[in-house]
N, C-alpha and C positions, 0 to 999 in steps of 0.2 A: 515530452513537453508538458508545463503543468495546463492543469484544467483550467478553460476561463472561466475567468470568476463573476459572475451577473451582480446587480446592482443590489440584489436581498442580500448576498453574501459579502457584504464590506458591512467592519464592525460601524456602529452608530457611533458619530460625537460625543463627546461625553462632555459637558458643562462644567467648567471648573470657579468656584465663586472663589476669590480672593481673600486669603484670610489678612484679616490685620495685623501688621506689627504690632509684638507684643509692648514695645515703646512706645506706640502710637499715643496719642492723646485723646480721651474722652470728649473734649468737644470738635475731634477730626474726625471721632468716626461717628458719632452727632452731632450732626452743624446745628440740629431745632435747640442746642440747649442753649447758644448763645440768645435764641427770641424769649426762650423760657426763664431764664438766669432773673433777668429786671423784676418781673412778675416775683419769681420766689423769693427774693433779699428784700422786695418791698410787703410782702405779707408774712415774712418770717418776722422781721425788724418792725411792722406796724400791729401784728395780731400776733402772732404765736409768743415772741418773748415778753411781751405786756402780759398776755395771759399768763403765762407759767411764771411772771413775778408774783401777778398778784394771787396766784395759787400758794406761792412760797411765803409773800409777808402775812397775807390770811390767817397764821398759825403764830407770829409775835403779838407784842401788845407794843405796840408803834405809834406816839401822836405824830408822827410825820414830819416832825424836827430833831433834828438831832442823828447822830450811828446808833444810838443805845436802842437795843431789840433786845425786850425777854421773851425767849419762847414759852409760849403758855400750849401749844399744841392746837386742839381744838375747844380749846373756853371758849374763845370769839361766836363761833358755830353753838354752843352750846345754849350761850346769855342770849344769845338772839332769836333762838329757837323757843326759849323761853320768854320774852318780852312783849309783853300785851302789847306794844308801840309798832312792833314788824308787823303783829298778825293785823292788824288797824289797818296797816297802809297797806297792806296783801288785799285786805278787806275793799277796801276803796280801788284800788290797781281791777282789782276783777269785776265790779260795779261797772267801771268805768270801758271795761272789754266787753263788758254785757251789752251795756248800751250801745258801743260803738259797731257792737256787729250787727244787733238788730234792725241798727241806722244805716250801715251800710250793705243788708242786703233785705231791704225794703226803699226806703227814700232811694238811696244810689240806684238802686236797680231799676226804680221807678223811675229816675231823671235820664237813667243811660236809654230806655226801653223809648222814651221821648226824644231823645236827640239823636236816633238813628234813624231815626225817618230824615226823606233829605229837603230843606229850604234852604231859600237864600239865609235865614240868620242862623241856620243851624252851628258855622262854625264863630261865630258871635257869643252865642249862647254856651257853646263848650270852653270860650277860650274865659269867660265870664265863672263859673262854673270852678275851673281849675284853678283861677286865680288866686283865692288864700288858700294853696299848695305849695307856693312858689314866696309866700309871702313871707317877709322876715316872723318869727314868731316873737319876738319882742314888740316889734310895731301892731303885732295882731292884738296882743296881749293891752298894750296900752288902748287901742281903740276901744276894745272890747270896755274895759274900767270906765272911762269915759261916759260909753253907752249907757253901761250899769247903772252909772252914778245916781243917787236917790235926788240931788239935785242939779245939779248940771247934766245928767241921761238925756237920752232921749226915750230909752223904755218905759220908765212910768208917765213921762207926757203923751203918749204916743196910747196907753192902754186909757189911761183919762178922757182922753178927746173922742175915744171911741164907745165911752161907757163904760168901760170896765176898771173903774174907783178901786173896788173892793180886791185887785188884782195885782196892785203895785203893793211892792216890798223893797225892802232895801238887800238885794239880789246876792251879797257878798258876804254880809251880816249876820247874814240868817242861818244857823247849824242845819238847818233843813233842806234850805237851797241852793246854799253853795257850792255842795258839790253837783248837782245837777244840773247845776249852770253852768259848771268848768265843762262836764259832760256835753253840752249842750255847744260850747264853744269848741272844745273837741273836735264832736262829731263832725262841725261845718269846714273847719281845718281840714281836717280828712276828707270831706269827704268827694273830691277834685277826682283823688285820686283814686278811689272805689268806683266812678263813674268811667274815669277812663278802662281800668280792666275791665269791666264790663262791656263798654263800648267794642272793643281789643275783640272780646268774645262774640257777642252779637253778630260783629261782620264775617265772622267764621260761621255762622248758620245756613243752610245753601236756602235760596229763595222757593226753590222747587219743593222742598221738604214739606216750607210752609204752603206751599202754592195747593199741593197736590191733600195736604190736609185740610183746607177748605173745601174744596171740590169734592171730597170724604162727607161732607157734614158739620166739622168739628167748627165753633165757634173760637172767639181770640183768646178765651180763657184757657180749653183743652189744646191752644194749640203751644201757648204759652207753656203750660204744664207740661204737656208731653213730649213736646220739641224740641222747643226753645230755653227750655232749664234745666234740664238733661245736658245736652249741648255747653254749656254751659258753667259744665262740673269742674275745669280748669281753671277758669277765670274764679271761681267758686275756693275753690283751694286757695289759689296766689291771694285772695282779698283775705280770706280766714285767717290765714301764716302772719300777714301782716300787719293786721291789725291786732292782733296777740301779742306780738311780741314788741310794736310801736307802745301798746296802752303800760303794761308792763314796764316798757323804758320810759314813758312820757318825761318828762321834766322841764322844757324850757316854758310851752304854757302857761300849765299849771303853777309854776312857781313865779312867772310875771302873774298870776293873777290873786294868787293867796299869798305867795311870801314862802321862806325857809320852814318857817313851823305849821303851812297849812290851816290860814287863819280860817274862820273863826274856832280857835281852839282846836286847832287840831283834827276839827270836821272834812278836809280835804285834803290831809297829808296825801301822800302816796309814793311808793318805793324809791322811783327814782329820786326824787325829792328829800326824800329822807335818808338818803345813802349822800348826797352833797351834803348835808347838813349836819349827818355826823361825819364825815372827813372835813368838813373846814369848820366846827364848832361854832356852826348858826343855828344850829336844833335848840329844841328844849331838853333834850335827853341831856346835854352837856355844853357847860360856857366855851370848854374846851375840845382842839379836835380829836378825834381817835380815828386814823386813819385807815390802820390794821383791823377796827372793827369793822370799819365802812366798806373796806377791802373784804371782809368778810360776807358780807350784806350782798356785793357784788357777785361773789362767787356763787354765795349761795343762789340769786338771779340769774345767772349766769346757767349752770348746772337744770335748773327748773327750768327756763325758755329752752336747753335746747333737748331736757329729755322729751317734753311736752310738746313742742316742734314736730319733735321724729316722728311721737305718735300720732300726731297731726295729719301729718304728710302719709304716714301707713296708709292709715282708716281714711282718710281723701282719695288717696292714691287707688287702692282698693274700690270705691264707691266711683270714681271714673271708669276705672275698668270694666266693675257691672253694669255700666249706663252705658257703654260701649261698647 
Protein backbone atom coordinates (compact mmCIF):
# COMPACT_ATOMS: atom_id res chain seq x y z
CA UNK A 1 0.00 0.00 0.00
CA UNK A 2 1.62 3.47 -0.77
CA UNK A 3 2.69 5.57 2.06
CA UNK A 4 0.35 8.44 3.31
CA UNK A 5 1.10 11.35 2.34
CA UNK A 6 0.87 14.30 5.12
CA UNK A 7 -0.02 17.77 4.21
CA UNK A 8 4.14 18.98 3.96
CA UNK A 9 4.32 16.44 1.33
CA UNK A 10 1.80 17.86 -1.47
CA UNK A 11 3.58 19.90 -4.06
CA UNK A 12 2.75 23.82 -3.40
CA UNK A 13 0.39 25.86 -5.98
CA UNK A 14 2.31 27.31 -8.21
CA UNK A 15 0.86 30.92 -9.48
CA UNK A 16 0.43 31.17 -13.20
CA UNK A 17 0.04 35.03 -14.42
CA UNK A 18 -1.43 35.26 -17.84
CA UNK A 19 0.50 36.11 -20.49
CA UNK A 20 -1.03 38.50 -23.23
CA UNK A 21 -1.92 37.78 -26.48
CA UNK A 22 0.56 38.61 -28.82
CA UNK A 23 -2.44 40.38 -30.86
CA UNK A 24 -3.63 42.14 -27.96
CA UNK A 25 -3.71 45.78 -28.12
CA UNK A 26 -1.59 48.25 -26.19
CA UNK A 27 -4.38 50.23 -24.78
CA UNK A 28 -6.09 46.52 -23.48
CA UNK A 29 -3.31 45.62 -21.69
CA UNK A 30 -3.14 49.41 -20.39
CA UNK A 31 -6.36 50.83 -19.96
CA UNK A 32 -4.26 54.23 -17.98
CA UNK A 33 -3.25 55.11 -21.64
CA UNK A 34 -6.67 56.08 -22.73
CA UNK A 35 -6.73 58.75 -19.31
CA UNK A 36 -3.23 59.59 -20.55
CA UNK A 37 -3.68 59.86 -24.45
CA UNK A 38 -5.82 63.62 -24.04
CA UNK A 39 -2.87 64.93 -21.84
CA UNK A 40 -0.13 63.91 -24.45
CA UNK A 41 -1.82 65.09 -28.00
CA UNK A 42 -2.60 68.23 -26.18
CA UNK A 43 1.04 68.94 -24.99
CA UNK A 44 2.63 67.32 -27.88
CA UNK A 45 0.42 69.59 -30.50
CA UNK A 46 0.48 72.81 -27.95
CA UNK A 47 4.36 72.67 -26.66
CA UNK A 48 6.52 70.25 -28.35
CA UNK A 49 5.77 70.75 -32.17
CA UNK A 50 5.70 74.73 -31.73
CA UNK A 51 8.89 74.29 -30.07
CA UNK A 52 10.76 72.00 -32.53
CA UNK A 53 9.30 74.63 -35.36
CA UNK A 54 10.67 77.31 -34.01
CA UNK A 55 14.00 75.52 -33.40
CA UNK A 56 13.62 74.56 -37.31
CA UNK A 57 12.78 78.28 -38.76
CA UNK A 58 15.43 79.82 -36.23
CA UNK A 59 18.05 78.91 -38.88
CA UNK A 60 16.03 80.66 -42.18
CA UNK A 61 15.88 84.25 -42.83
CA UNK A 62 11.85 84.40 -42.82
CA UNK A 63 9.90 87.78 -42.64
CA UNK A 64 6.85 85.48 -42.00
CA UNK A 65 5.13 86.01 -45.34
CA UNK A 66 5.35 84.34 -47.96
CA UNK A 67 7.09 79.96 -48.49
CA UNK A 68 10.31 81.68 -49.52
CA UNK A 69 13.00 80.48 -46.58
CA UNK A 70 16.79 80.93 -47.14
CA UNK A 71 18.72 78.87 -44.93
CA UNK A 72 21.31 80.97 -43.40
CA UNK A 73 22.02 78.27 -40.53
CA UNK A 74 22.98 80.05 -37.54
CA UNK A 75 23.51 83.92 -38.74
CA UNK A 76 20.22 84.71 -36.95
CA UNK A 77 22.10 83.38 -33.48
CA UNK A 78 25.19 85.02 -34.49
CA UNK A 79 23.77 88.99 -35.49
CA UNK A 80 22.03 88.81 -32.31
CA UNK A 81 24.54 87.64 -30.12
CA UNK A 82 26.36 90.44 -31.51
CA UNK A 83 23.73 93.30 -31.19
CA UNK A 84 24.23 96.03 -28.54
CA UNK A 85 20.00 96.13 -28.78
CA UNK A 86 19.66 92.21 -27.13
CA UNK A 87 22.34 92.82 -24.58
CA UNK A 88 20.16 96.34 -23.57
CA UNK A 89 17.06 94.42 -23.19
CA UNK A 90 18.97 91.33 -21.36
CA UNK A 91 20.30 94.35 -19.39
CA UNK A 92 16.88 95.78 -18.48
CA UNK A 93 15.09 91.86 -18.30
CA UNK A 94 17.74 91.19 -15.28
CA UNK A 95 17.22 94.93 -13.43
CA UNK A 96 14.04 94.14 -13.59
CA UNK A 97 14.40 90.21 -11.91
CA UNK A 98 16.64 92.04 -9.48
CA UNK A 99 14.16 94.14 -8.29
CA UNK A 100 11.33 91.88 -8.32
CA UNK A 101 13.03 89.30 -6.18
CA UNK A 102 14.24 91.66 -3.67
CA UNK A 103 10.51 92.82 -3.57
CA UNK A 104 9.22 89.82 -3.33
CA UNK A 105 11.13 88.29 -0.73
CA UNK A 106 11.26 91.22 1.57
CA UNK A 107 7.76 93.43 1.00
CA UNK A 108 5.90 89.91 0.14
CA UNK A 109 7.28 88.10 2.98
CA UNK A 110 6.61 91.03 5.22
CA UNK A 111 2.85 91.21 4.02
CA UNK A 112 2.43 87.16 4.11
CA UNK A 113 4.32 87.21 7.84
CA UNK A 114 1.08 89.95 8.67
CA UNK A 115 -1.64 88.21 7.29
CA UNK A 116 -1.11 85.00 8.93
CA UNK A 117 -1.95 86.03 12.06
CA UNK A 118 -5.71 85.38 12.22
CA UNK A 119 -8.68 88.52 12.25
CA UNK A 120 -11.94 88.93 11.21
CA UNK A 121 -10.41 91.07 8.05
CA UNK A 122 -7.56 88.84 7.56
CA UNK A 123 -9.33 87.31 4.45
CA UNK A 124 -10.38 90.95 3.23
CA UNK A 125 -6.96 91.90 3.32
CA UNK A 126 -5.55 88.72 1.38
CA UNK A 127 -8.41 88.76 -1.09
CA UNK A 128 -7.37 92.76 -1.47
CA UNK A 129 -3.81 91.98 -1.81
CA UNK A 130 -4.10 89.31 -4.61
CA UNK A 131 -6.37 91.29 -6.55
CA UNK A 132 -3.89 92.93 -9.33
CA UNK A 133 -3.03 89.08 -9.96
CA UNK A 134 -6.07 88.24 -11.34
CA UNK A 135 -6.24 91.63 -13.05
CA UNK A 136 -6.49 92.18 -16.75
CA UNK A 137 -2.83 93.55 -17.42
CA UNK A 138 -4.09 95.82 -20.12
CA UNK A 139 -6.50 97.53 -17.71
CA UNK A 140 -3.63 97.59 -15.11
CA UNK A 141 -1.44 98.95 -17.61
CA UNK A 142 -3.91 101.82 -18.52
CA UNK A 143 -4.60 102.91 -14.88
CA UNK A 144 -1.35 102.84 -13.97
CA UNK A 145 -0.68 105.90 -17.34
CA UNK A 146 -3.38 107.63 -16.09
CA UNK A 147 -1.87 107.72 -12.50
CA UNK A 148 1.43 108.72 -13.93
CA UNK A 149 0.13 111.33 -15.84
CA UNK A 150 2.20 114.70 -15.19
CA UNK A 151 -1.28 116.28 -15.69
CA UNK A 152 -4.21 114.47 -15.13
CA UNK A 153 -2.00 111.76 -12.35
CA UNK A 154 -2.82 111.59 -9.36
CA UNK A 155 0.97 111.02 -8.34
CA UNK A 156 2.48 114.30 -8.68
CA UNK A 157 -0.95 115.97 -6.91
CA UNK A 158 -0.73 113.79 -4.31
CA UNK A 159 3.54 114.24 -3.56
CA UNK A 160 2.47 118.31 -3.87
CA UNK A 161 -0.26 118.36 -1.26
CA UNK A 162 2.09 116.64 1.01
CA UNK A 163 5.16 118.83 0.51
CA UNK A 164 7.26 117.09 -1.50
CA UNK A 165 7.29 119.77 -4.76
CA UNK A 166 10.83 118.93 -5.54
CA UNK A 167 9.61 114.99 -6.04
CA UNK A 168 7.17 115.08 -8.95
CA UNK A 169 8.56 114.25 -12.52
CA UNK A 170 7.02 113.25 -15.40
CA UNK A 171 7.45 109.42 -14.42
CA UNK A 172 7.47 107.95 -18.11
CA UNK A 173 9.64 110.66 -19.80
CA UNK A 174 12.32 110.50 -17.79
CA UNK A 175 15.38 107.86 -19.14
CA UNK A 176 16.03 107.55 -15.51
CA UNK A 177 12.62 106.61 -14.24
CA UNK A 178 11.07 104.91 -16.45
CA UNK A 179 12.08 101.90 -16.07
CA UNK A 180 11.83 101.97 -12.33
CA UNK A 181 8.55 102.76 -12.61
CA UNK A 182 7.62 99.72 -14.85
CA UNK A 183 9.81 97.97 -12.07
CA UNK A 184 7.68 99.48 -9.50
CA UNK A 185 4.33 98.61 -11.23
CA UNK A 186 5.73 95.18 -11.89
CA UNK A 187 6.49 94.38 -8.60
CA UNK A 188 2.81 95.41 -7.17
CA UNK A 189 1.35 93.13 -10.15
CA UNK A 190 3.34 90.34 -8.82
CA UNK A 191 3.27 90.62 -5.94
CA UNK A 192 -0.45 88.85 -4.90
CA UNK A 193 1.16 86.04 -5.81
CA UNK A 194 4.62 86.05 -3.88
CA UNK A 195 2.31 86.54 -0.78
CA UNK A 196 0.22 83.78 -1.43
CA UNK A 197 3.29 81.07 -1.57
CA UNK A 198 4.40 82.43 1.17
CA UNK A 199 1.34 82.42 3.07
CA UNK A 200 1.10 78.30 1.48
CA UNK A 201 4.43 78.04 3.61
CA UNK A 202 3.81 79.73 6.77
CA UNK A 203 0.91 77.42 7.50
CA UNK A 204 3.14 74.51 7.21
CA UNK A 205 5.43 75.74 10.14
CA UNK A 206 4.13 73.76 13.37
CA UNK A 207 3.07 76.20 16.10
CA UNK A 208 5.08 74.08 18.89
CA UNK A 209 8.41 74.64 17.05
CA UNK A 210 7.62 78.31 17.59
CA UNK A 211 6.03 77.74 20.79
CA UNK A 212 8.84 75.79 22.36
CA UNK A 213 11.48 78.46 20.96
CA UNK A 214 10.09 81.08 23.04
CA UNK A 215 9.96 79.40 26.15
CA UNK A 216 14.07 78.71 25.01
CA UNK A 217 14.63 82.59 25.21
CA UNK A 218 14.72 83.33 21.70
CA UNK A 219 12.96 86.63 20.60
CA UNK A 220 10.58 87.08 17.16
CA UNK A 221 13.72 87.80 15.33
CA UNK A 222 15.86 84.39 16.07
CA UNK A 223 12.71 82.78 15.82
CA UNK A 224 12.07 84.07 12.46
CA UNK A 225 15.59 83.36 11.37
CA UNK A 226 15.97 79.98 12.66
CA UNK A 227 12.61 78.49 12.21
CA UNK A 228 10.46 80.20 10.38
CA UNK A 229 12.87 80.76 7.12
CA UNK A 230 14.40 77.67 7.18
CA UNK A 231 11.09 76.18 6.99
CA UNK A 232 10.39 78.05 4.59
CA UNK A 233 13.03 77.00 1.71
CA UNK A 234 10.17 75.53 -0.58
CA UNK A 235 8.01 78.38 -0.80
CA UNK A 236 11.57 80.10 -1.33
CA UNK A 237 12.47 78.19 -4.42
CA UNK A 238 8.72 78.07 -6.02
CA UNK A 239 8.88 82.28 -5.66
CA UNK A 240 12.79 82.38 -6.99
CA UNK A 241 11.85 79.92 -10.31
CA UNK A 242 9.01 82.18 -10.89
CA UNK A 243 9.88 85.26 -10.80
CA UNK A 244 12.86 84.51 -13.10
CA UNK A 245 11.41 83.26 -15.63
CA UNK A 246 7.97 85.68 -15.52
CA UNK A 247 10.55 88.96 -15.51
CA UNK A 248 12.39 87.43 -18.42
CA UNK A 249 9.07 86.78 -20.39
CA UNK A 250 7.51 90.05 -19.09
CA UNK A 251 5.61 91.61 -22.04
CA UNK A 252 2.08 92.61 -21.85
CA UNK A 253 2.99 95.34 -19.01
CA UNK A 254 5.60 96.77 -19.97
CA UNK A 255 4.65 97.15 -23.33
CA UNK A 256 1.00 98.88 -22.38
CA UNK A 257 3.22 101.04 -20.47
CA UNK A 258 6.25 102.17 -22.75
CA UNK A 259 5.07 101.01 -26.40
CA UNK A 260 6.91 98.37 -28.97
CA UNK A 261 10.18 100.47 -28.82
CA UNK A 262 10.45 100.93 -25.00
CA UNK A 263 9.84 104.57 -24.88
CA UNK A 264 11.78 106.83 -23.79
CA UNK A 265 14.28 105.86 -26.34
CA UNK A 266 14.64 102.71 -25.78
CA UNK A 267 15.34 103.12 -21.85
CA UNK A 268 12.82 100.13 -20.99
CA UNK A 269 12.98 97.92 -23.80
CA UNK A 270 13.16 94.37 -22.53
CA UNK A 271 13.24 90.95 -24.25
CA UNK A 272 10.00 90.02 -24.37
CA UNK A 273 9.09 93.14 -25.89
CA UNK A 274 11.70 93.27 -28.25
CA UNK A 275 11.19 89.80 -29.62
CA UNK A 276 7.20 91.14 -30.66
CA UNK A 277 8.64 93.87 -32.27
CA UNK A 278 10.97 92.33 -34.35
CA UNK A 279 8.51 89.57 -35.52
CA UNK A 280 5.82 92.05 -36.43
CA UNK A 281 8.08 95.13 -37.40
CA UNK A 282 7.08 97.56 -34.69
CA UNK A 283 10.90 97.85 -33.30
CA UNK A 284 13.21 100.44 -34.26
CA UNK A 285 15.72 97.65 -35.39
CA UNK A 286 13.39 97.40 -38.61
CA UNK A 287 10.11 98.99 -40.41
CA UNK A 288 9.86 95.46 -41.41
CA UNK A 289 9.18 92.10 -39.75
CA UNK A 290 11.82 89.39 -39.55
CA UNK A 291 10.30 86.78 -37.91
CA UNK A 292 12.98 83.81 -38.21
CA UNK A 293 15.19 86.48 -36.37
CA UNK A 294 12.55 86.94 -33.53
CA UNK A 295 12.12 83.23 -33.58
CA UNK A 296 15.65 83.24 -33.06
CA UNK A 297 15.58 85.68 -30.05
CA UNK A 298 13.11 83.10 -28.71
CA UNK A 299 15.06 80.18 -28.79
CA UNK A 300 17.85 81.87 -27.76
CA UNK A 301 15.28 82.88 -24.32
CA UNK A 302 14.10 79.76 -24.49
CA UNK A 303 17.50 77.61 -24.05
CA UNK A 304 18.79 80.43 -21.30
CA UNK A 305 15.45 80.16 -18.94
CA UNK A 306 15.51 76.59 -18.88
CA UNK A 307 19.40 75.88 -18.53
CA UNK A 308 19.31 78.76 -15.68
CA UNK A 309 15.87 77.09 -14.18
CA UNK A 310 17.66 73.71 -13.85
CA UNK A 311 20.45 75.25 -12.04
CA UNK A 312 18.02 77.07 -10.00
CA UNK A 313 16.08 74.35 -8.85
CA UNK A 314 19.69 72.08 -8.21
CA UNK A 315 21.27 74.75 -5.76
CA UNK A 316 17.44 75.42 -4.07
CA UNK A 317 16.91 72.00 -4.13
CA UNK A 318 20.12 71.14 -2.53
CA UNK A 319 19.82 74.25 0.05
CA UNK A 320 16.25 72.53 1.33
CA UNK A 321 17.90 69.50 1.92
CA UNK A 322 20.46 71.02 4.15
CA UNK A 323 17.91 73.11 6.00
CA UNK A 324 16.24 69.85 6.37
Amino acid sequence: MPAHRTAQDRPLPIAITPIAAPGKRLTQRAPWLWFVLPALLAYGGLFLYPTARAFYLSVFDWSGVGSTKNLIWFENFTTLLRAERFWRASWHSAQLFGFIFIFQNTVSLGLALMLNRRTRMTHVYRTVIFLPVIMSAVATGVVWILMLDPIIGVINPVLRDIGLTSWQREWQADTALALPTIMVVQAWQWNGMAVVLYLAGLQNVPDDLKEAAKIDGANAFRVFRDIVFPMLAPAFTIVTILAFILTFRAFDLPYVLAGPQGAPDGATILLGVQIYGDAFGTSSFSSSPRLSYAIAEGVTLFLFLAGVSGLLIKALGRREEALH
